[in-house]
C-alpha positions, 0 to 999 in steps of 0.5 A: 424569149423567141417567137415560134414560128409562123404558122402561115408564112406572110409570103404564102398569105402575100401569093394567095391574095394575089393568087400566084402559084409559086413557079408563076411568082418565080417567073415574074421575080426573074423577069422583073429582076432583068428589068432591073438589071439584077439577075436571078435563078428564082425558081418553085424550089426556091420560093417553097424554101422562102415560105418555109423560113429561108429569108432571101438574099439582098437582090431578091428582096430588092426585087420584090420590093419593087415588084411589090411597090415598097421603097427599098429603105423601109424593107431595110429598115423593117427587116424580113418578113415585115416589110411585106405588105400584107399586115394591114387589118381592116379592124385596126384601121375603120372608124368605131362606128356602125359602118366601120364595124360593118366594113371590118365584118365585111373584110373577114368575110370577104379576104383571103383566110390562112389555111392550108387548104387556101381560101375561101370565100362564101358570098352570093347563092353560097350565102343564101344557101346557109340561110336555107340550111338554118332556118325553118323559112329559108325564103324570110332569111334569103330576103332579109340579106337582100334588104327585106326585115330581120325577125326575132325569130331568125337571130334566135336561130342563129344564136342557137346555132352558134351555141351548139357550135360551141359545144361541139368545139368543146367536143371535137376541136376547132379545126373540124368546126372553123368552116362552119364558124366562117359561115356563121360569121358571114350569115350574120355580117350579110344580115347587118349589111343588107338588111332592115331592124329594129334597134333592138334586133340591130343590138342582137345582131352585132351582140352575135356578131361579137360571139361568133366572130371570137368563135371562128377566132377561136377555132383558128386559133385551136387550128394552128392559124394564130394571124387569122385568129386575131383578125377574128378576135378584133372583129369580136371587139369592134362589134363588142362595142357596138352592140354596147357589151363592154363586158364581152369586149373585156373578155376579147381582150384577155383572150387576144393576150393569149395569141400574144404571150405565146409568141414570146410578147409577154408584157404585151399580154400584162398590158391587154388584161390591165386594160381589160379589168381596169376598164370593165364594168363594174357590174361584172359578176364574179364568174367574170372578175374570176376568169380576168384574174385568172388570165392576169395571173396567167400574164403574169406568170409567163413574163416573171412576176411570180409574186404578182401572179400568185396574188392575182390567182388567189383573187381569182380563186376567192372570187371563183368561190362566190360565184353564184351560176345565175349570174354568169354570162351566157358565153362564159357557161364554159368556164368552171374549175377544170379551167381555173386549177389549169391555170393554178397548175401553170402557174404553180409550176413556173414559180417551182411549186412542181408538187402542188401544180401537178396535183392542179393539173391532174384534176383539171385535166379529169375535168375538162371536155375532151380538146381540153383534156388533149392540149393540157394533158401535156403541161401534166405530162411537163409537171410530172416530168419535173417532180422526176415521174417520167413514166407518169409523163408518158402516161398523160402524153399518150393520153393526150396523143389517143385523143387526137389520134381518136377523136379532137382534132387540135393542131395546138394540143399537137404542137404542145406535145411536140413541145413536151417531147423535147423535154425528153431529150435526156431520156431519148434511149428509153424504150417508152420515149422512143415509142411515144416519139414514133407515135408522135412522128406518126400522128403529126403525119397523119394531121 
């Protein structure tokens, strides 16, 4: 299966860190190249034409290799763009202590973001005034990242916050929220690190820092910057560890699996959701054991194993039915059937079963918050595209596409329309399919 393509380009990530505009870059290619002996006609155009997936020829990735100090042989050997040094993720490399989960905190904070409006950074007076955005003390807050005490009080604030974030996610869309999800995630790294608390505070704040690391993962994620996304999440599960939520670092792990299919890598998701069930706790409720099924169903499914994901997706159902609300986790309340029949209709729809997951998907879509409704919308409008119901098909794309147009903003519900819209090839001179392509068009202008 291929991949889809980058949402940020490695080369546009590489300028930005180095903070190079595309025609300086061009500048220094050409001057480098003379030294080298190597001509070149490198010029804005060209390095616009790169960043949007032209590969460059064998001298001017020669060059580049030198300017960048990466031998030859290995750019070679890894092929474009992978050779490029800008892979390196704190979290995968520092140790699995405090300290290192504090250094891989302060790296997604502190380093460049993808997006397309470049980065950002939000430290010094920037991050004392979102302390005083947030607390009824904004003066406490100020002093505690500047090593004076963190209370009780002012991580209950910040958890509280990071819950209406939540659910303003459910209604808008991560792409609106993700600034502020940054802001909350480097709040609470600048509390860790400069502040003083008790062990049992220390515990709440690398527990929120596991939350809304994933959030602002999340929210990336929902935003089209899938590389950023992971960062986040492998934030989330280094502070997982630390505050001890083994629970929560299950879930991390099943969501990581979702960046990883959808780019094609479908046995590495099998592989992330097997070690997340297999090494959860035990005392997992059965909300949770149903949402880890449910995502190995899921993995399953998208790498071929029909037989495998149907038993995975009844274990998830029966124990979905025993559920029992007091006993789910706090970041999981978001959970509840609208996800569950989505997944059943995904899956159902890939083993053939066209009817059964149409009838899935269309209860899951009335169910769901409104982003939901926008990014699955689509998948209804696949299944009742394949049962032969081409007008249904339009109706729950058009659906999809007023939501965007109206109120979510989700470059992935975006993308998955799009996605659909190729499936209407062999209808392309129907009128409706026509219109729904313009709006499309239109809508993708627009975001």
């Amino acid at each position: 299966m291929p991949t889809e393509p980058l949402a940020v380009h490695p080369l546009t990530f590489l300028l930005q860190t180095r903070g190079w505009g595309k025609a300086e870059f061009a500048r220094l290619m050409q001057d480098h190249g003379r030294k080298l002996g190597i001509p070149l006609a490198t010029n804005r155009t060209t390095v616009w034409k790169w960043a949007q997936g032209q590969e460059p020829d064998a001298d001017a990735q020669r060059v580049l290799a030198d300017l960048l100090g990466v031998p030859y042989e290995q750019a070679r050997a890894e092929g474009w763009p992978r050779w490029l040094p800008v892979w390196e993720v704190t979290g995968l490399t520092a140790p699995w202590t405090e300290a290192g989960t504090v250094e891989a905190l302060s790296d997604l904070v502190g380093s460049g973001r993808m997006d397309r409006r470049g980065f950002l950074t939000i430290t010094g007076a920037a991050l004392t005034g979102l302390a005083a955005s947030w607390v009824d003390a904004p003066s406490a807050m100020a002093a505690a990242l500047n090593g004076d005490r963190v209370t009780d009080t002012m991580v209950s604030t910040i958890e509280q916050r990071i819950s209406t974030l939540r659910t303003l996610d459910d209604q808008l869309g991560g792409a609106r929220l993700l600034e502020q999800a940054r802001g909350d995630l480097a709040l609470v790294t600048g509390l860790l690190d400069g502040g003083r608390y008790s062990d049992k505070v220390r515990i709440r704040l690398y527990a929120l820092a596991a939350r809304v690391s994933h959030l602002t993962g999340w929210m990336a994620y929902d935003a089209g910057l899938r590389s950023a996304g992971q960062r986040y999440y492998v934030g989330a599960l280094r502070s997982a560890r630390t505050a001890g939520d083994d629970a929560f670092g299950a879930f991390i792990l099943a969501e990581m699996g979702v960046h990883v299919s959808e780019a094609g890598r479908t046995a590495e998701r099998v592989d992330l959701i097997s070690t997340a069930i297999d090494n959860a706790p035990r005392s997992l409720s059965p909300c949770t054991q149903s949402f880890l099924y449910l995502h190995k169903a899921e993995a399953l499914s998208r790498d071929g194993d029909h037989r495998e994901a149907g038993t995975a997706l009844n274990r998830a159902t029966s124990l979905w039915e025993r559920q029992v609300t007091d006993d789910n986790p706090d970041w999981l309340d978001w959970f509840g059937e609208a996800q569950l029949r989505s997944t059943e209709g995904k899956v159902l729809l890939r083993s053939g079963q066209v009817e059964r997951a149409t009838s899935s998907l269309e209860t899951s879509v009335t169910r769901a918050a409104p982003r939901d409704k926008a990014v699955r919308s689509s998948r209804l409008a696949e299944a009742r595209l394949a049962g032969g119901d081409l007008e249904g098909a339009l109706d729950a794309a058009n659906y999809g596409a007023e939501l965007l147009e109206d109120s979510v903003s989700s470059i992935r519900a975006l993308n998955r329309l799009k996605e659909f819209s190729t499936r209407l090839e062999p209808h392309k001179s129907v009128p409706s399919v026509c219109e729904f392509r313009e709006r499309l068009q239109e809508l993708s202008v627009a975001v």
